[in-house]
N, C-alpha and C positions, 0 to 999 in steps of 0.2 A: 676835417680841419687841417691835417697834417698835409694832404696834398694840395689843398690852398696854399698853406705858407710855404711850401715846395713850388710848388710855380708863380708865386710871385718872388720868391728867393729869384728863380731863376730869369723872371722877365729883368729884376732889378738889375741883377747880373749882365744880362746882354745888355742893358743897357749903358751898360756904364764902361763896358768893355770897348778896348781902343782896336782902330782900324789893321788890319794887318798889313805889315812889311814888307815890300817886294825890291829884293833886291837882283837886278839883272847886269851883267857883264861880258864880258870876253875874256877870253883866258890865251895869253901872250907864250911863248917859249918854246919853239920845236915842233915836233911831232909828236902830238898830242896820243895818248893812249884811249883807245874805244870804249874803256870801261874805265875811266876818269868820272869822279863827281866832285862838287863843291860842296861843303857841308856848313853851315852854321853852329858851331859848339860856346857851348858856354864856356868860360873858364875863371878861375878865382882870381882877384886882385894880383897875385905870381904868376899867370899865366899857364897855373895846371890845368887841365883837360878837367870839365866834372861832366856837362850833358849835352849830345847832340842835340839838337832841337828840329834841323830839317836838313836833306839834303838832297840835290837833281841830280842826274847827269848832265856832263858836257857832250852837248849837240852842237857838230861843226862850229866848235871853237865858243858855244854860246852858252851860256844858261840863264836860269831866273828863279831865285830860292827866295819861296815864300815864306816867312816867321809866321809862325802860327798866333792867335790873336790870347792861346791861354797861357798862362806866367810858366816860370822854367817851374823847377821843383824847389821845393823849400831848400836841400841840401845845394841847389845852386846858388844861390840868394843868397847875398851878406851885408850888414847893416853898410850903409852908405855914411863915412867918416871921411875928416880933411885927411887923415894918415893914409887910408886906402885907395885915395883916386890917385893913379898911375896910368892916366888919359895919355893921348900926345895930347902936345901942344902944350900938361898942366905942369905948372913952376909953383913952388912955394909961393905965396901963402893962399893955403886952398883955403874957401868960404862955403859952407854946404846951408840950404837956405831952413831947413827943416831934416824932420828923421824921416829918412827911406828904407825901403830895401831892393840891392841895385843887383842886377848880372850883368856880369860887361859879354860880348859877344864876339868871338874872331873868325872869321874864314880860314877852312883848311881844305885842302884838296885831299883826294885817296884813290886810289886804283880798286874799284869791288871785281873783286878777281872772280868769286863765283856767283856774278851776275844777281843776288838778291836784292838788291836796291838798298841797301843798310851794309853798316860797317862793321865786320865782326873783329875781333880781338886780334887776330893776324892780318888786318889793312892796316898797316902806316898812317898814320894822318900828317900834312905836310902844311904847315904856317904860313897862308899867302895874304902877302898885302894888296888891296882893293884901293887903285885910287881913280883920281880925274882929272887932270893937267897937275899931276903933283900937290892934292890934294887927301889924304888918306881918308878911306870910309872909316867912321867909327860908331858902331850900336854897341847902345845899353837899354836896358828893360828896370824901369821903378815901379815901386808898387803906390805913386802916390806923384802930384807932383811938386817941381822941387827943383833950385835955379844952384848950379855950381857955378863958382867964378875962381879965380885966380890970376896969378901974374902976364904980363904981358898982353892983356885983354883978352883973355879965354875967357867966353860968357857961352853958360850952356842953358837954357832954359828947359828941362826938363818935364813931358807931360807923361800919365801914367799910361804903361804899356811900351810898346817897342817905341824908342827914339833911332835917328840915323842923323850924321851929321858927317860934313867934309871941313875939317883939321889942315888949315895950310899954316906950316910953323916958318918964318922969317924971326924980322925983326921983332914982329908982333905976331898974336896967334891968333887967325883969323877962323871963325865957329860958323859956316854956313849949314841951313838946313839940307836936308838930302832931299830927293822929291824923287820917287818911284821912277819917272819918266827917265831920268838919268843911267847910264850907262857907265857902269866904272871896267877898270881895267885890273885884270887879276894875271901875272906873270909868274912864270913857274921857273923858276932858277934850279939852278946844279947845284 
């Protein structure tokens, strides 16, 4: 009986589980180093470091870092509140539609200098922003879903599992969806 409900546990599971992420780009600024990678990290609502979650190398100037379709870890994860979404684009007065639990996700660059494919304790991680004609990439991962709104017309409709959306801040803040097929741009500054 107990491996029955183990593998319908588990069918329920794949099934309910959301598509995975591909995020692909170019990486802009100089002379790029051979053992450069792009890595996908979680980080808290402040912008600390808490979990890798994936990371490629830069091949001639390219990459495509897949998010894996399982949730970060619990210690990455924090309840989704109007006080903690610090999105671009989000102004006072945030509206959260329901209770989540959210990981926001950034792009960083690193040098793996002894060619492991992973980032150990002495690589640098380096903060790059991912856009599209001046649009900023932004991923968060929910555990459920769940629609934030706020000022300026920031509507984000949120489904459970990786989200991606492009952020164009003006007058007004425009929330388009990402769609794998796109191509963002990731510049490495001095």
């Amino acid at each position: 009986m107990k491996t029955f409900t183990l593998a319908t546990s588990l069918v329920l599971l794949a099934a309910g589980a959301a598509d995975a992420l591909t995020v692909r780009g170019s990486v802009a600024g100089g002379n790029l180093p051979p053992d450069l990678r792009v890595a996908g990290v979680v980080v808290t609502p402040f912008g600390q470091v808490v979990q890798e979650v994936s990371s490629v190398p830069v091949e001639k100037g390219q990459f495509s870092l897949e998010l894996p379709v399982t949730a970060p870890t619990a210690r990455a994860q924090v309840t989704l509140t109007p006080q903690n979404v610090n999105w671009p684009g989000v102004i006072d007065p945030v509206q959260v539609s329901g209770q989540a639990q959210v990981a926001e996700l950034k792009l960083f660059t690193y040098r793996d200098q002894n060619n492991n494919g992973r980032r150990d304790e002495n690589e640098p991680l380096r903060e790059v922003m991912a856009d599209v004609r001046g649009a900023n990439l932004f991923v968060v991962w929910v555990n459920t879903d769940v629609n934030v709104t706020a000022s300026k017309g920031f509507q984000a409709g949120l489904k459970r599992g990786w989200n991606a959306f492009l952020v164009d801040v003006g007058r007004a803040v425009n929330v388009q969806p990402f769609v794998d097929t796109t191509v963002v741009t990731v510049r490495l500054g001095r």
